[in-house]
Legacy VTK file of the C-alpha trace (Angstrom):
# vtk DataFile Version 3.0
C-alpha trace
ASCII
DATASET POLYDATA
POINTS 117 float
3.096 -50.435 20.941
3.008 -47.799 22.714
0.635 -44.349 22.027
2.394 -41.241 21.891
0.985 -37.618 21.825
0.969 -35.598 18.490
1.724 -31.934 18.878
-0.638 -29.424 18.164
0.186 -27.955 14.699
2.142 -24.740 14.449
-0.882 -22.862 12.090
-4.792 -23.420 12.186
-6.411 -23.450 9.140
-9.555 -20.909 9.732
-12.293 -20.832 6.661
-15.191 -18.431 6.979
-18.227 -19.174 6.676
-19.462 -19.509 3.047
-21.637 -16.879 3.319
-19.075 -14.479 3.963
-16.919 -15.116 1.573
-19.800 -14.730 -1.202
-20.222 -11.428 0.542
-16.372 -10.640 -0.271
-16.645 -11.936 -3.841
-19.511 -9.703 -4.794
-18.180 -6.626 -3.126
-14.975 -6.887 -5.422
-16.848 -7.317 -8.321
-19.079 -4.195 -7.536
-16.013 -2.364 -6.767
-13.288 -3.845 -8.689
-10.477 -1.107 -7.446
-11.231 -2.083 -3.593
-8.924 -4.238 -1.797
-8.735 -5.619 1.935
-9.383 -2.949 4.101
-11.953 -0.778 1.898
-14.035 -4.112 1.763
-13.866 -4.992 5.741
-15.056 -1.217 6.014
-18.204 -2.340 3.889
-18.950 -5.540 5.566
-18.526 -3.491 8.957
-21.426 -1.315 7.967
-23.528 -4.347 6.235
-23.033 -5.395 10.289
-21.758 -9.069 8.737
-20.330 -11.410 11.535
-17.916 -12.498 12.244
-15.742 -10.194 10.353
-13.057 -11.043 8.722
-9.740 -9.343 9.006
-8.278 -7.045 5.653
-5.498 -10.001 5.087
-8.485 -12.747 5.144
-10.202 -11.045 2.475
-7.369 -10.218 0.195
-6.846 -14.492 0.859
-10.523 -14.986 -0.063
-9.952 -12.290 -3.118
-6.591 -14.202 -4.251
-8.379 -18.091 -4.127
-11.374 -16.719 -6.401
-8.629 -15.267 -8.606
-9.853 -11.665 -8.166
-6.603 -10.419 -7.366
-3.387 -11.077 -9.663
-0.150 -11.156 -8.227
1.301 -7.897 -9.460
-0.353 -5.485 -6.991
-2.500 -2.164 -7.560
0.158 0.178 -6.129
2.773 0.121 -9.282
0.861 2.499 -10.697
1.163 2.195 -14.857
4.156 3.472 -16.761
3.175 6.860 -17.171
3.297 7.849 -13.748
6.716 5.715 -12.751
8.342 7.690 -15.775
7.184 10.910 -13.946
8.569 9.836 -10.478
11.804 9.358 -12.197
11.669 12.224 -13.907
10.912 14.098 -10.948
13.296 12.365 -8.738
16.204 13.572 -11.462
15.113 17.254 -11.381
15.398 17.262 -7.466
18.615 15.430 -7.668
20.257 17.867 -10.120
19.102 20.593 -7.982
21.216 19.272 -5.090
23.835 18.977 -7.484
24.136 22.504 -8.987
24.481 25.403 -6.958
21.882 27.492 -7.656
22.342 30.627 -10.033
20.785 33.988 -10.371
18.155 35.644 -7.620
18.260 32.605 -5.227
22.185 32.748 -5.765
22.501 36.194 -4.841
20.336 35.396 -1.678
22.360 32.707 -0.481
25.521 34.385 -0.749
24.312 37.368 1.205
23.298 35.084 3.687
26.703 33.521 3.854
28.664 36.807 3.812
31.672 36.756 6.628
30.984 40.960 6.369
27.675 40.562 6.767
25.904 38.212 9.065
22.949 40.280 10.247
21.502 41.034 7.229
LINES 1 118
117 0 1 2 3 4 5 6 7 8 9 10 11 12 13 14 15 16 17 18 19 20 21 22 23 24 25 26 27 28 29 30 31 32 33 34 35 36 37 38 39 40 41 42 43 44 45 46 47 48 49 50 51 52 53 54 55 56 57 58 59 60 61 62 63 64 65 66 67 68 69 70 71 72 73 74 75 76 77 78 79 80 81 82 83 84 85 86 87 88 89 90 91 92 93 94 95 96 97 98 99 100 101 102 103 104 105 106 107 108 109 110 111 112 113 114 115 116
């Protein structure tokens, strides 16, 4: 029989060291809002090494179930109803042509007679 080379695999499984990821876990549970990035910041300061990048620790944070799935940046209920309601005032206003002072204004501005003033 003859030997034949493996290939190398296409990803490399990298684990920190256990000690950093203990650091990670009690960050998040002294500030439960922080994610990735805010967290890396802290262990930057604490001088930990080697550092681990914002997508390691939101791994690390997702294995000890500190994370769910759903994300923090929905925002709740309240303030999607308020984009939407928001996003429907501006649309209107692109809709309807503007009445009253502002009307007046623009059709001064538009005047064939006038175009100077």
């Amino acid at each position: 029989m003859e030997l034949r080379s493996v290939p190398a695999p296409s990803y490399v499984t990298r684990t920190h060291a256990p000690e950093v990821e203990d650091l990670v876990v009690a960050a998040r549970q002294q500030y439960p809002t922080w994610g990735g990035r805010k967290i890396v910041r802290l262990l930057d300061r604490q001088d930990v090494t080697p550092l681990p990048a914002p997508i390691t620790v939101t791994n690390i944070l997702h294995r000890h179930n500190l994370i769910d799935g759903k994300g923090d940046s929905g925002g709740d209920v309240t303030t999607q109803v308020q984009v939407l309601l928001l996003c429907s005032v501006f649309r209107l206003d692109l809709i309807v042509p503007p009445t009253g002072a502002i009307a007046r204004r623009h059709r001064n501005r538009s005047s064939p007679r006038s175009p100077y003033r």
